[in-house]
DRENDOGU-752770 format. One record per residue: residue in one letter; x, y, z of N, C-alpha, C, O in turn. Coordinates in Angstrom, 2 decimals, always signed. Atoms other than C-alpha are relative to their C-alpha. Layout:
<filos>
(filo 'a' (X Y Z) (X Y Z) (X Y Z) (X Y Z)),
...
</filos>
This chain:
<filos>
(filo 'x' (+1.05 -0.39 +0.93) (+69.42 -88.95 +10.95) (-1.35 -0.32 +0.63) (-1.54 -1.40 +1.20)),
(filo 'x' (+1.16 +0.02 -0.84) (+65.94 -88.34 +12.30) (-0.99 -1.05 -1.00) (-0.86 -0.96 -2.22)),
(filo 'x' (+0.37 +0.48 +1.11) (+63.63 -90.83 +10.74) (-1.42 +0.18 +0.20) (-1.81 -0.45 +1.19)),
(filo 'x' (+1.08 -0.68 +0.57) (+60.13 -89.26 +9.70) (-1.14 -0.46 -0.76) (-1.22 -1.52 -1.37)),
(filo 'x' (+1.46 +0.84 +1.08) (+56.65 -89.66 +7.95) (-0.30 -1.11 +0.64) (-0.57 -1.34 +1.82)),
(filo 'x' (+1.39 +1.07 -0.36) (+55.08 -92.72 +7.70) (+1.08 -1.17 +0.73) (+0.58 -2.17 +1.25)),
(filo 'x' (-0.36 +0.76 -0.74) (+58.31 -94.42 +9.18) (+0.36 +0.34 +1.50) (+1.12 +1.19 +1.95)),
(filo 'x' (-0.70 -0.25 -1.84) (+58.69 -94.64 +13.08) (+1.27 -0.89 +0.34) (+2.03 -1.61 -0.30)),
(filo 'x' (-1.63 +0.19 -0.64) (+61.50 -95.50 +14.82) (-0.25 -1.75 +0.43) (+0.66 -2.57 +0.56)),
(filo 'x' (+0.25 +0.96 -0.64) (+59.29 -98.50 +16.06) (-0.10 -0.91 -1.34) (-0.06 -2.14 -1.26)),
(filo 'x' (+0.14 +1.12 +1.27) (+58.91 -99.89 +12.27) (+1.08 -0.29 -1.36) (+1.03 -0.83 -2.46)),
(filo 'x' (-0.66 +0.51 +0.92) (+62.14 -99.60 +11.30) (+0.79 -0.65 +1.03) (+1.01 -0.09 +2.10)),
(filo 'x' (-0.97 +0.70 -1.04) (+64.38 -102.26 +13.06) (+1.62 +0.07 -0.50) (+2.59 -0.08 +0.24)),
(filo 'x' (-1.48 -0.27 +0.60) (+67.49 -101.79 +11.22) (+0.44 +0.40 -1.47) (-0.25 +0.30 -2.48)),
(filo 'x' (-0.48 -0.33 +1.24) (+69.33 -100.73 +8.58) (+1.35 -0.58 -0.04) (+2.16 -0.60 +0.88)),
(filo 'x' (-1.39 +0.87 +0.57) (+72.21 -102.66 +6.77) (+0.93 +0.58 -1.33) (+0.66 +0.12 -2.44)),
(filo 'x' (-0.71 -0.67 +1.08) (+74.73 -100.57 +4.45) (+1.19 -1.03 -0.26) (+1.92 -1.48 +0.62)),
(filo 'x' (-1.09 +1.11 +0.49) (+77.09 -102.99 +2.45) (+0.57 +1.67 -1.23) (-0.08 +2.57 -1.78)),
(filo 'x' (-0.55 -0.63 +0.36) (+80.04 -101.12 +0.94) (+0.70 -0.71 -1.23) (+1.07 -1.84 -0.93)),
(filo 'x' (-0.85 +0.97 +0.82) (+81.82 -102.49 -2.19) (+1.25 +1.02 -0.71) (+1.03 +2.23 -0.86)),
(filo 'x' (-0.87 -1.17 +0.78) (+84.99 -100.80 -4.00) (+1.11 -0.94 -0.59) (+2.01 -1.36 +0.14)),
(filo 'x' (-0.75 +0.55 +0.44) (+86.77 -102.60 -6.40) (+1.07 -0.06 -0.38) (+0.79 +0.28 -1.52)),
(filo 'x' (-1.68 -0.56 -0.21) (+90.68 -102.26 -6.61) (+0.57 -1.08 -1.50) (+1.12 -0.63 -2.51)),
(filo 'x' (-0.48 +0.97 +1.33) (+91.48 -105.42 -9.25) (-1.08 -0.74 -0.16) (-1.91 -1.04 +0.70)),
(filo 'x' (+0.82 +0.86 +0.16) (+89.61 -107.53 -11.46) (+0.97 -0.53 -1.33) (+1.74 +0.23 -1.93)),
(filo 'x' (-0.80 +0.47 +0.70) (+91.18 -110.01 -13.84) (+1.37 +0.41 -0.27) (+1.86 +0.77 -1.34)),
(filo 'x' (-1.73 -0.49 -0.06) (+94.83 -109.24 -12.83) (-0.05 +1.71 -0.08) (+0.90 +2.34 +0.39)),
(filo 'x' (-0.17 -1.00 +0.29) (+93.97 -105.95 -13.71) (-0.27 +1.27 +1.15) (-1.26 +1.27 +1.88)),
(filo 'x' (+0.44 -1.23 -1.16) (+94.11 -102.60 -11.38) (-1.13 +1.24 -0.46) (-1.10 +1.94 -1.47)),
(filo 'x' (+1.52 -0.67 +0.62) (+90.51 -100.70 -11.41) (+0.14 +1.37 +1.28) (+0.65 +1.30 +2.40)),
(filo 'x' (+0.61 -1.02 -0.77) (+89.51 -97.35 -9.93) (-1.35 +0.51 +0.00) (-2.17 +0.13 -0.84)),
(filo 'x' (+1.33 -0.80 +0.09) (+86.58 -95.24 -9.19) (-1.13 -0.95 -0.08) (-2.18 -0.71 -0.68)),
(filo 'x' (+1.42 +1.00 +0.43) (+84.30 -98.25 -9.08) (-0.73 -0.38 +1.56) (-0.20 -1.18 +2.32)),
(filo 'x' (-0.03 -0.01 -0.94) (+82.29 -97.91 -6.26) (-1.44 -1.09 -0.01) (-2.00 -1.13 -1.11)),
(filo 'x' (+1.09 -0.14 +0.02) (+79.09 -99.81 -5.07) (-1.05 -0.23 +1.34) (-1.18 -1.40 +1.70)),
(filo 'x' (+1.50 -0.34 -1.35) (+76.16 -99.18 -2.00) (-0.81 -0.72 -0.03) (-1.30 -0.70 -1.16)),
(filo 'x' (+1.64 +0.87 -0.99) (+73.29 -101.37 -0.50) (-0.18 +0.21 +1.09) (+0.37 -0.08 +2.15)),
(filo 'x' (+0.12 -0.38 -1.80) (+71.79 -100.01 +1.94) (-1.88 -0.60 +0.22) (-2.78 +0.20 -0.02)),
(filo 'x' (+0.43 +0.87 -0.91) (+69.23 -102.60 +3.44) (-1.45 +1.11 +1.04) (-1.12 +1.88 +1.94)),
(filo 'x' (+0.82 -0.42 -1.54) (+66.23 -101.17 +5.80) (-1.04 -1.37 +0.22) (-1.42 -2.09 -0.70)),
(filo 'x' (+0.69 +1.19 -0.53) (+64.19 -103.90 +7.82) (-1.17 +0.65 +0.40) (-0.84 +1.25 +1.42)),
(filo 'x' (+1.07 -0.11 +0.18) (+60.51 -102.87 +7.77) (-1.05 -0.90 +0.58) (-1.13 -2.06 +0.18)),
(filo 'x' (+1.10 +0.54 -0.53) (+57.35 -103.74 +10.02) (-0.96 -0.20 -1.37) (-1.10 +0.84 -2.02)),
(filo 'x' (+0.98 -0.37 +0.56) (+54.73 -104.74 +7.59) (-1.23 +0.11 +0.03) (-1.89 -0.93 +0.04)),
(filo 'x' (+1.18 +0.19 -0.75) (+51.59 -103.42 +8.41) (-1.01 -1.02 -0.48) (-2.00 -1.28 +0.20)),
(filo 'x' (+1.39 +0.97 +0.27) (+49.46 -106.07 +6.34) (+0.44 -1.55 +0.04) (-0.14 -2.34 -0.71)),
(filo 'x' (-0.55 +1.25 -0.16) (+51.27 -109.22 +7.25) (-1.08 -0.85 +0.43) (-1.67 -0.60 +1.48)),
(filo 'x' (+1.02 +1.33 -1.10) (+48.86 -112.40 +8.07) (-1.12 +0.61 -0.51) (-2.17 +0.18 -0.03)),
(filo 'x' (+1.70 -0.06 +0.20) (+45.88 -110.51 +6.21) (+0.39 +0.44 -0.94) (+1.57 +0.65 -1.23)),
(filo 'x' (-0.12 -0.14 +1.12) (+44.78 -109.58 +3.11) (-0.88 +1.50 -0.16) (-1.96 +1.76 +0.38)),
(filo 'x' (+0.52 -1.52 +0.49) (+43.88 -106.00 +1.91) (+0.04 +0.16 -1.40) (+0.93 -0.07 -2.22)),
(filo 'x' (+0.24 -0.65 +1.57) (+42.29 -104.63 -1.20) (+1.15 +0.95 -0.22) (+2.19 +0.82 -0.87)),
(filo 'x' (-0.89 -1.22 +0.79) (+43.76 -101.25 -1.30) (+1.04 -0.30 +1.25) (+0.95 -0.51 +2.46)),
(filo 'x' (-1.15 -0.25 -0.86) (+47.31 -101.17 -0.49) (+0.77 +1.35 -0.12) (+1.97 +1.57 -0.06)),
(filo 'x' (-1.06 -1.27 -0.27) (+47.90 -97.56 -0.56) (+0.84 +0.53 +0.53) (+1.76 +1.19 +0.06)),
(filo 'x' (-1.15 -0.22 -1.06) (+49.56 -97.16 +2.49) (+1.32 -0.16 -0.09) (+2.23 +0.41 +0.52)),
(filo 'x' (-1.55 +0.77 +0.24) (+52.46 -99.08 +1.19) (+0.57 +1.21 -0.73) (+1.60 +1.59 -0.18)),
(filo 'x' (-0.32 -0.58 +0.46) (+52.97 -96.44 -1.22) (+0.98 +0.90 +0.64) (+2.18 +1.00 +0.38)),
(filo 'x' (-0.98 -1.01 -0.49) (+54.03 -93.68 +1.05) (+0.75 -0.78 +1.04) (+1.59 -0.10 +1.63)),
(filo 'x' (-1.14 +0.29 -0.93) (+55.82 -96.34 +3.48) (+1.32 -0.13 -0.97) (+2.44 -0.25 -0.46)),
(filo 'x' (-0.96 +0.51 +1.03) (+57.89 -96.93 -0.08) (+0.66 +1.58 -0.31) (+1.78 +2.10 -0.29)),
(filo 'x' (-0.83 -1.55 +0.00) (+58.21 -93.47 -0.65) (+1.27 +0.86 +1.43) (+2.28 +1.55 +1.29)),
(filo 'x' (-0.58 -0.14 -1.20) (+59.40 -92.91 +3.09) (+1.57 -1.03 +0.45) (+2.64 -0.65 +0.95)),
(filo 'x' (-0.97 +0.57 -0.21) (+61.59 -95.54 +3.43) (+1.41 +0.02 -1.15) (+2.60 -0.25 -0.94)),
(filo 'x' (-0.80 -0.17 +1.46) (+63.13 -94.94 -0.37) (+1.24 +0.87 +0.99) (+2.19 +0.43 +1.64)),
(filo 'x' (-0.71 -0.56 -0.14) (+64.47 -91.80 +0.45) (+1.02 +0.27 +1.34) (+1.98 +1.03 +1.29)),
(filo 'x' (-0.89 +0.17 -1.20) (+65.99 -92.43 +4.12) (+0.96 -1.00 -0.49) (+2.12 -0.80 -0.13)),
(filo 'x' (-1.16 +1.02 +0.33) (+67.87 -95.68 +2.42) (+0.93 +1.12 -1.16) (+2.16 +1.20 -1.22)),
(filo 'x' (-1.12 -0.57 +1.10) (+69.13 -93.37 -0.52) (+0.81 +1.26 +0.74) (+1.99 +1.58 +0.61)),
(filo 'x' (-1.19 -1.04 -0.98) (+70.42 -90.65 +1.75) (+1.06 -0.59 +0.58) (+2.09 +0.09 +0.64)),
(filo 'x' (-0.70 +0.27 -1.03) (+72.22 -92.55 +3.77) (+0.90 -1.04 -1.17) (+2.11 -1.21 -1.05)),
(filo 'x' (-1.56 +0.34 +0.91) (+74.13 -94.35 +0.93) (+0.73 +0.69 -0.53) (+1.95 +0.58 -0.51)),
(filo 'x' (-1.13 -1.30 -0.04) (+75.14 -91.23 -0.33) (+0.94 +0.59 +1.03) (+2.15 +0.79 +1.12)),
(filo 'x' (-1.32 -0.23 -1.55) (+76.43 -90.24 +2.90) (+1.09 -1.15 -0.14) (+2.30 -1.08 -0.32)),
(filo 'x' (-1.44 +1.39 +0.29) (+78.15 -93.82 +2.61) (+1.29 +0.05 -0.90) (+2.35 -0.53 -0.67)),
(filo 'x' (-0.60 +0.06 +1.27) (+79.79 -93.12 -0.50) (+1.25 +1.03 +0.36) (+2.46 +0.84 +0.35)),
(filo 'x' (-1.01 -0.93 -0.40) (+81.12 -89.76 +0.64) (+0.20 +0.80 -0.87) (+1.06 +1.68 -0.77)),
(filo 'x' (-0.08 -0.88 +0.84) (+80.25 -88.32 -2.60) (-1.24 +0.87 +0.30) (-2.16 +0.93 +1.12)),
(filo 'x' (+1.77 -0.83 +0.52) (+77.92 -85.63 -4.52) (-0.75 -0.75 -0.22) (-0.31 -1.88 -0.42)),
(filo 'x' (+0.97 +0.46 +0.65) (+74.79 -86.65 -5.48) (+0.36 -0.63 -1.55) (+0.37 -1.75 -2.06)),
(filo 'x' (-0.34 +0.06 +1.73) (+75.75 -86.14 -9.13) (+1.14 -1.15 -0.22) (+1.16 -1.74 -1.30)),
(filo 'x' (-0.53 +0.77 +0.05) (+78.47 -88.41 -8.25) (-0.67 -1.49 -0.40) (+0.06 -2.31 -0.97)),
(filo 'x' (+0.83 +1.15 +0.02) (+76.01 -91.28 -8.46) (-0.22 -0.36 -1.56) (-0.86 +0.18 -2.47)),
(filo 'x' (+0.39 +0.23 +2.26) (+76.06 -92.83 -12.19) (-1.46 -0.86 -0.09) (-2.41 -0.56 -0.82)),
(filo 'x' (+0.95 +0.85 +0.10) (+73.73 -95.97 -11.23) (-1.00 -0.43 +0.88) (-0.59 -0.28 +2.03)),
(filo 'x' (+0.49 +0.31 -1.27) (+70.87 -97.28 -9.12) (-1.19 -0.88 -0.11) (-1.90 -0.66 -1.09)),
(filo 'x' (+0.80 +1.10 +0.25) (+68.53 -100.18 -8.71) (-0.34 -0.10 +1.67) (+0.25 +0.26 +2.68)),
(filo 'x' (+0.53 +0.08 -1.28) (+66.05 -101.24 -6.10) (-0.54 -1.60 +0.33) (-0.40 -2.37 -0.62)),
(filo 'x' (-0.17 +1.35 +0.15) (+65.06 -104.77 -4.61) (-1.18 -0.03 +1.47) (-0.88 +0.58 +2.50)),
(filo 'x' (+0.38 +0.75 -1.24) (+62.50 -106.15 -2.01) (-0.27 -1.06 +0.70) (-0.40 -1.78 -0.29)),
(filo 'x' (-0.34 +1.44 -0.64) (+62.34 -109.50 +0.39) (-1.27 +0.60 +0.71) (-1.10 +1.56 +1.46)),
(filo 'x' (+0.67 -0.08 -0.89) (+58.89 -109.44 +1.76) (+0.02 -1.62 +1.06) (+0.45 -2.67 +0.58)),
(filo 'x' (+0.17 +1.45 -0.77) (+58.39 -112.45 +4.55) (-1.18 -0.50 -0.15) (-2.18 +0.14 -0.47)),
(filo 'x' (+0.94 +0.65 +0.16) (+56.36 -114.94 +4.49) (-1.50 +0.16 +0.84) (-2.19 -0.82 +0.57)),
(filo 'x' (+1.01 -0.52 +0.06) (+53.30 -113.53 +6.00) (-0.96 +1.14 -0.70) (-2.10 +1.54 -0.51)),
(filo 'x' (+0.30 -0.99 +0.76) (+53.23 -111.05 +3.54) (-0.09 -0.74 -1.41) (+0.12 -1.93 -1.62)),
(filo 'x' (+0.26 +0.53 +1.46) (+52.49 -111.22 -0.37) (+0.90 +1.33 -0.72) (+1.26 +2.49 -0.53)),
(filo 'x' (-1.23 -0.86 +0.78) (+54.67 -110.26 -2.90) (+0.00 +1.26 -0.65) (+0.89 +2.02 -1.02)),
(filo 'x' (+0.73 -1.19 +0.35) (+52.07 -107.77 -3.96) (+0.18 +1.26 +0.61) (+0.22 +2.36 +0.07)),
(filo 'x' (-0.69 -0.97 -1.03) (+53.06 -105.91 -0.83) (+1.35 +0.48 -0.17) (+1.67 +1.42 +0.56)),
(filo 'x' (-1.55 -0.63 +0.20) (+56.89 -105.29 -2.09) (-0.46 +0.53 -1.71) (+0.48 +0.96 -2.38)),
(filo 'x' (+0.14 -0.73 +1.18) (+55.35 -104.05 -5.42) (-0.35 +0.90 +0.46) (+0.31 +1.92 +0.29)),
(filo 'x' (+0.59 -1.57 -0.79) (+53.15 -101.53 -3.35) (+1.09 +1.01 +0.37) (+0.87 +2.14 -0.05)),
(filo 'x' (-1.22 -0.87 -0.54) (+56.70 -99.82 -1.68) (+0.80 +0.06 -1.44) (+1.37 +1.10 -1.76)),
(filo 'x' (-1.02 -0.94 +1.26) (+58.54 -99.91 -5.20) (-0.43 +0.46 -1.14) (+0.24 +0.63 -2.17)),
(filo 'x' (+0.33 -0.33 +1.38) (+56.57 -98.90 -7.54) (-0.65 +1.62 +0.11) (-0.06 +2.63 -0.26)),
(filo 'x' (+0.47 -1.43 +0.07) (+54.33 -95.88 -7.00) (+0.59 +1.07 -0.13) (+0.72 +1.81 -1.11)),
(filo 'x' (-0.57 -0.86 -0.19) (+56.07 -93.84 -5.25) (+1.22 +0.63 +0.67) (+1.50 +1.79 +0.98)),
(filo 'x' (-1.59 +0.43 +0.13) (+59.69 -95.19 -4.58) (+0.92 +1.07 -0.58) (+1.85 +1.55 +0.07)),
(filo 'x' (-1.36 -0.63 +0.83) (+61.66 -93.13 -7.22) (-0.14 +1.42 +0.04) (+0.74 +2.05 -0.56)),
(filo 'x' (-0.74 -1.30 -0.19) (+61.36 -89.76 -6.42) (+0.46 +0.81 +1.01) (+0.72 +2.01 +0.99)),
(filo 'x' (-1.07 -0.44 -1.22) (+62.99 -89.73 -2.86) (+1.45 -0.54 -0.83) (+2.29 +0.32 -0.56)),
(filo 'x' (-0.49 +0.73 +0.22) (+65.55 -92.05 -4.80) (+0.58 +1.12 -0.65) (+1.55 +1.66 -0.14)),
(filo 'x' (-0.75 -0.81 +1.07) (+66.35 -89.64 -7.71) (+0.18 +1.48 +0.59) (+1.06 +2.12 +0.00)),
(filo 'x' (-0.15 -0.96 -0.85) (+66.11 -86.63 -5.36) (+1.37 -0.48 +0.93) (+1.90 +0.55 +1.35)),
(filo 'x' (-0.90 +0.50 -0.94) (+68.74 -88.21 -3.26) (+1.73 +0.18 -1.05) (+2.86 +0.63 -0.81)),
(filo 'x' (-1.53 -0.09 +0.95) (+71.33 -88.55 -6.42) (-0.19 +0.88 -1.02) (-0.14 +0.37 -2.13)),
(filo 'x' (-0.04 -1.21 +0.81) (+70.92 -85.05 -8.20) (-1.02 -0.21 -1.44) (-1.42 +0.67 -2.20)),
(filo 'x' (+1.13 +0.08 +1.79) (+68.57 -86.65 -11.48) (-0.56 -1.47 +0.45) (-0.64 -2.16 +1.46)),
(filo 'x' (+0.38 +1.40 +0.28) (+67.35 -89.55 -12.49) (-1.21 -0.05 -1.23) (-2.33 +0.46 -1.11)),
(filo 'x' (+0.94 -0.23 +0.64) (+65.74 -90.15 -15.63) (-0.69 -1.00 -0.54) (-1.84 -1.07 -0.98)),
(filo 'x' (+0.31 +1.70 +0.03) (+65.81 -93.77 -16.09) (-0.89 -0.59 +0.96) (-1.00 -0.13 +2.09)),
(filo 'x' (+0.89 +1.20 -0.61) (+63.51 -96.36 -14.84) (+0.69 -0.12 +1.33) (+1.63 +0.66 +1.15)),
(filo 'x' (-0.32 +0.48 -1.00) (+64.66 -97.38 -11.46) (-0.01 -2.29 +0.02) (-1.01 -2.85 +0.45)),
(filo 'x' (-0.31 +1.53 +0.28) (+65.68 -101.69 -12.01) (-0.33 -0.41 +1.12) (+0.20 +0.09 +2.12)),
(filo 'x' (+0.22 +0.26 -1.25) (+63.83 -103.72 -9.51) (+0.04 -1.36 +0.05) (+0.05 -2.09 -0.95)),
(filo 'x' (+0.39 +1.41 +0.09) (+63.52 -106.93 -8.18) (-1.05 -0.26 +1.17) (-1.26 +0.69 +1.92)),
(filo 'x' (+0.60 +0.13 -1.23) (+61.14 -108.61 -5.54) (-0.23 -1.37 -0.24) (-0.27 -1.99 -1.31)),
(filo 'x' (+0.33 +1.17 -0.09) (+60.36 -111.78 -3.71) (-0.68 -0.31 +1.14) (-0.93 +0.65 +1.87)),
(filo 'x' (+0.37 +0.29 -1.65) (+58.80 -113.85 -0.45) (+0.89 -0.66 -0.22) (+1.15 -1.36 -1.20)),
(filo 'x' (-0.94 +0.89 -0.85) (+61.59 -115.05 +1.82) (-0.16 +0.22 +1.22) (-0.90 +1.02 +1.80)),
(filo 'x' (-0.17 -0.12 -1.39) (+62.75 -115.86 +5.04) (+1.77 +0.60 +0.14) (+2.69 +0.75 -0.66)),
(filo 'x' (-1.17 -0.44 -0.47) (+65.53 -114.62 +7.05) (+1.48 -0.91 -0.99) (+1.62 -2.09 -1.31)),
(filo 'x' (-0.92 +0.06 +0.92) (+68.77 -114.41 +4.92) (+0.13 -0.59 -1.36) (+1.06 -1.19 -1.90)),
(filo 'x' (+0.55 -0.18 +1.65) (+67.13 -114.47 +1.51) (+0.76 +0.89 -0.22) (+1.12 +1.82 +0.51)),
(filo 'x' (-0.81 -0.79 +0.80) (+69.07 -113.19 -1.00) (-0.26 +0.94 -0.89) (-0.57 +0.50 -2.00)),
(filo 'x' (+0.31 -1.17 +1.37) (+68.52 -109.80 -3.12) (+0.92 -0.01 -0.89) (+2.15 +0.14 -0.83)),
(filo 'x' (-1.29 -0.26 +1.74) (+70.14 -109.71 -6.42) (-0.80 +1.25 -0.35) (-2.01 +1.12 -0.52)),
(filo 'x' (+0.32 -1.36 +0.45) (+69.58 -105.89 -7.33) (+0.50 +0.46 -1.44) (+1.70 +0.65 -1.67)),
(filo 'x' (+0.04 -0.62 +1.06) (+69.51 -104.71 -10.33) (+0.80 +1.51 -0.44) (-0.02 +2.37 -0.10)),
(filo 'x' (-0.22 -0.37 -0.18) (+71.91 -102.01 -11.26) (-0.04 +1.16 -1.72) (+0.78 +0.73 -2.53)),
(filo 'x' (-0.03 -0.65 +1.51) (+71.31 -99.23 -14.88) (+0.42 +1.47 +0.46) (+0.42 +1.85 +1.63)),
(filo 'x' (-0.42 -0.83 -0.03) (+72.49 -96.24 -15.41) (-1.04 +1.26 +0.38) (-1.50 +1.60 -0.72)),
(filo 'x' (+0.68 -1.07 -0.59) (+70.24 -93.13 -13.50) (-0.35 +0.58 -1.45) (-1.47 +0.19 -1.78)),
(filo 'x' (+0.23 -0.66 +0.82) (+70.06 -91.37 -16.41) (-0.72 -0.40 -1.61) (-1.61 +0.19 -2.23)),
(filo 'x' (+0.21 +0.81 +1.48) (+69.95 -93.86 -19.89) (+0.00 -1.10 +0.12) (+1.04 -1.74 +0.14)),
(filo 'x' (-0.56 +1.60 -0.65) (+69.22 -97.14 -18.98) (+0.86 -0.87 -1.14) (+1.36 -1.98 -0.96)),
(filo 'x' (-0.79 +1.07 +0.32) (+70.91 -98.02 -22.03) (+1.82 +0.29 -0.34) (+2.48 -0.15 -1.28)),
(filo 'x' (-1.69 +0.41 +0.00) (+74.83 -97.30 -21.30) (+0.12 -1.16 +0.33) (-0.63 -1.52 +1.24)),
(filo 'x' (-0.31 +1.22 -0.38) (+75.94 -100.39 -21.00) (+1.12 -0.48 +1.42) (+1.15 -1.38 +2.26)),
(filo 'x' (-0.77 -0.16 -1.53) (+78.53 -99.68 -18.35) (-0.30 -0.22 +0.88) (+0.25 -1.08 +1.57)),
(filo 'x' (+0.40 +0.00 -1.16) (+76.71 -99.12 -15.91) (-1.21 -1.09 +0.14) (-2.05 -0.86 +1.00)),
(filo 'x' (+1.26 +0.91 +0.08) (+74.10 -102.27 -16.64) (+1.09 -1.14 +1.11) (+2.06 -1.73 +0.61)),
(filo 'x' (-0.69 +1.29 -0.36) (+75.54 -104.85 -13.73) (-0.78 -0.30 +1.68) (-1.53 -1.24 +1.39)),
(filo 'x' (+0.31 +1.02 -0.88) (+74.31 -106.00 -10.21) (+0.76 -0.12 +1.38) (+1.98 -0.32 +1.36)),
(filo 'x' (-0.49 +0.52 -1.20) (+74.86 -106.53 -6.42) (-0.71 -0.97 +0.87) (-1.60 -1.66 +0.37)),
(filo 'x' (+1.13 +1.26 -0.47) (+73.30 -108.87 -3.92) (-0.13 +0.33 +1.65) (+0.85 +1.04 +1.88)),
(filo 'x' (+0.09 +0.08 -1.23) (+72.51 -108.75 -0.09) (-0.82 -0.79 +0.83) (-2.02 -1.05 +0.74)),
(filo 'x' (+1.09 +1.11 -1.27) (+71.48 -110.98 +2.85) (+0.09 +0.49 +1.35) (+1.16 +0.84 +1.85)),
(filo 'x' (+0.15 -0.17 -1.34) (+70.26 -110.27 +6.19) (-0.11 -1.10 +0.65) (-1.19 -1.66 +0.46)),
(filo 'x' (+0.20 +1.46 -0.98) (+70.96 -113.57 +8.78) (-1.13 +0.05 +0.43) (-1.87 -0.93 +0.39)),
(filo 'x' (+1.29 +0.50 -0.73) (+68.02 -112.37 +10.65) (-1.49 +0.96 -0.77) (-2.60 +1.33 -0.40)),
(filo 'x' (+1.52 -0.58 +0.71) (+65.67 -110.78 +8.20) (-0.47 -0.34 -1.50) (+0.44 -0.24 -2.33)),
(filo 'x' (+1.29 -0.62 -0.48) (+62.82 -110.84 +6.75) (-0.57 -1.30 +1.15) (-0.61 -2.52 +1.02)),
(filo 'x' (+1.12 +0.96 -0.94) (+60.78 -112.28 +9.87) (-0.57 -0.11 -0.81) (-0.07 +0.29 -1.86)),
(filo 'x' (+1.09 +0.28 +0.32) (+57.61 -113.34 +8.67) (-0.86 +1.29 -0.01) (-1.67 +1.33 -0.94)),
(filo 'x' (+0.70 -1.10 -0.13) (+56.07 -109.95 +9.59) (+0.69 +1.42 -0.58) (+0.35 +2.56 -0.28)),
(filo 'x' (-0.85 -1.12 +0.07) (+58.86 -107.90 +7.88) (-0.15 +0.51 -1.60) (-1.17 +0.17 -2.19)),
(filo 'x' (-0.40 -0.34 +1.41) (+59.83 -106.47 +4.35) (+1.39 +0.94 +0.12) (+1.36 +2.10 +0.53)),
(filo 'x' (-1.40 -0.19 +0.76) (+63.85 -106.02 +3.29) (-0.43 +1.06 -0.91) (-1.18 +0.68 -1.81)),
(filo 'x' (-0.34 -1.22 +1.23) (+64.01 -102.69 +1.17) (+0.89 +0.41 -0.07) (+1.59 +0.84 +0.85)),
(filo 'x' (-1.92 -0.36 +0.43) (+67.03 -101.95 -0.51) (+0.04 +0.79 -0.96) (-0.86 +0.88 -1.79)),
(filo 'x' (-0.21 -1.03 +1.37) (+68.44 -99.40 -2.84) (+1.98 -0.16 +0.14) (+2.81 +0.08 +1.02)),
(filo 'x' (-1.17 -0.31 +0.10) (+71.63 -99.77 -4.23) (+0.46 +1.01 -1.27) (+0.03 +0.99 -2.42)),
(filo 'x' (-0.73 -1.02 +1.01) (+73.79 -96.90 -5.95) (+1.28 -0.40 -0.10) (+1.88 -0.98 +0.80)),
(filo 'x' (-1.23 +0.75 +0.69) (+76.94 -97.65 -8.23) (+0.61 +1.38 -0.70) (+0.03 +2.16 -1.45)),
(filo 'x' (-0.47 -1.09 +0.76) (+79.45 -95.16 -9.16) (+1.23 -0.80 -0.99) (+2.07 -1.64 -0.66)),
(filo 'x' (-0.86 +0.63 +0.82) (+81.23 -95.88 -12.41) (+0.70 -1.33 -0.90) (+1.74 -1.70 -1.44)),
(filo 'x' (-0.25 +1.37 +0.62) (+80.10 -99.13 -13.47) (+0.86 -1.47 +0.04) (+1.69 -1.73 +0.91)),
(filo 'x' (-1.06 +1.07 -0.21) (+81.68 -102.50 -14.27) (+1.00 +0.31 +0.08) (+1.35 +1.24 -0.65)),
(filo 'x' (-1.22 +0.01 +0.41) (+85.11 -102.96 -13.45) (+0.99 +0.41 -1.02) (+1.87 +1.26 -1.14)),
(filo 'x' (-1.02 -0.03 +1.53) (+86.41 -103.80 -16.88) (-1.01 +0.27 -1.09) (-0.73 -0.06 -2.25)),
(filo 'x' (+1.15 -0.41 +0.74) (+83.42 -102.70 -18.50) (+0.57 +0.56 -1.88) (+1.26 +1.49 -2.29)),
(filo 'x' (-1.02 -0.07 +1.89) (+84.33 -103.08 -22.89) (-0.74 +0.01 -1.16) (-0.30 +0.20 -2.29)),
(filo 'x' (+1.11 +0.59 +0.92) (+81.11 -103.93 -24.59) (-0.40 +1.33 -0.81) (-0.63 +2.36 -0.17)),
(filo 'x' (+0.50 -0.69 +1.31) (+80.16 -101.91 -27.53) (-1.23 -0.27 -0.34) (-1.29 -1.49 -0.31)),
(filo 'x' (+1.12 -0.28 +0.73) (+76.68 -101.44 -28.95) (-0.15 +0.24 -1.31) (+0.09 +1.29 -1.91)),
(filo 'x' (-0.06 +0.00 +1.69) (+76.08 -102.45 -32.48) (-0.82 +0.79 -0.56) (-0.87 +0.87 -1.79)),
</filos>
């Protein structure tokens, strides 16, 4: 996959796809429960200084969105439409401010994201933090469409050993097909 726009080849250092697929949970045998993190490791251009406007971030968030959500679809091996859930998460490093992982998920994040899995009409569930190398994302996971099925309301996590440097930012998007496991909860 060619990677384009505002990301170069020189500012992305890697990408990390975690696969999950759950087979049993409490004795019990589960299908169709799939779930994706796919990880990109990010130069950040305002590391060690401080900037008013952080527009730029915008389209590196938009740019980097939709190369991580392609490529978990590819992971998956489904349709788009296949995709029930999806949540996003960033780890800036410690030369950066946390303000800088709001800049990449907020603007203009979700519509490579929802372009990637056939809709999306729901909010996109985020999280963000400053860490160092193998900080942990807990991602946020709702349903693409209604954030309030309850099914699909649940969660994955990822660590990189050697990222974020100090000069980096962790962006992640994970997609979930088919919710919790044993998913039972009713809505009063």
């Amino acid at each position: 996959m060619a990677i384009k726009n505002s990301i170069r080849k020189a500012d992305l250092r890697k990408i990390v796809i975690q696969i999950e697929e759950t087979l049993k949970d409490a004795g019990q045998d589960v299908t169709g429960k799939f779930k994706v993190t796919i990880a990109g490791v990010i130069k950040n251009p305002f590391a060690g200084t401080y900037h008013e406007d952080l527009e730029p971030l915008y389209d590196l968030g938009k740019d980097i969105s939709g190369i991580l959500a392609a490529r978990g679809v590819a992971a998956l091996g489904v349709k788009p439409d296949d995709v029930t859930s999806y949540g996003k998460a960033a780890i800036v490093g410690i030369d950066g401010e946390l303000e800088h992982t709001a800049a990449i998920l907020h603007p203009r994040f979700g519509g490579p994201v929802r372009a990637a899995v056939g809709k999306g009409d729901a909010i996109i569930p985020g999280t963000k933090k400053v860490g160092g190398p193998g900080s942990v994302a807990v991602v946020p996971l709702t349903n693409k469409n209604n954030i309030w099925v309850f099914d699909d309301m649940d969660s994955t996590e990822i660590s990189i050993p050697d990222a974020p440097q100090p000069d980096e930012i962790v962006v992640i998007v994970a997609l979930g097909i088919g919710g919790r496991p044993l998913a039972r909860i009713k809505a009063d």
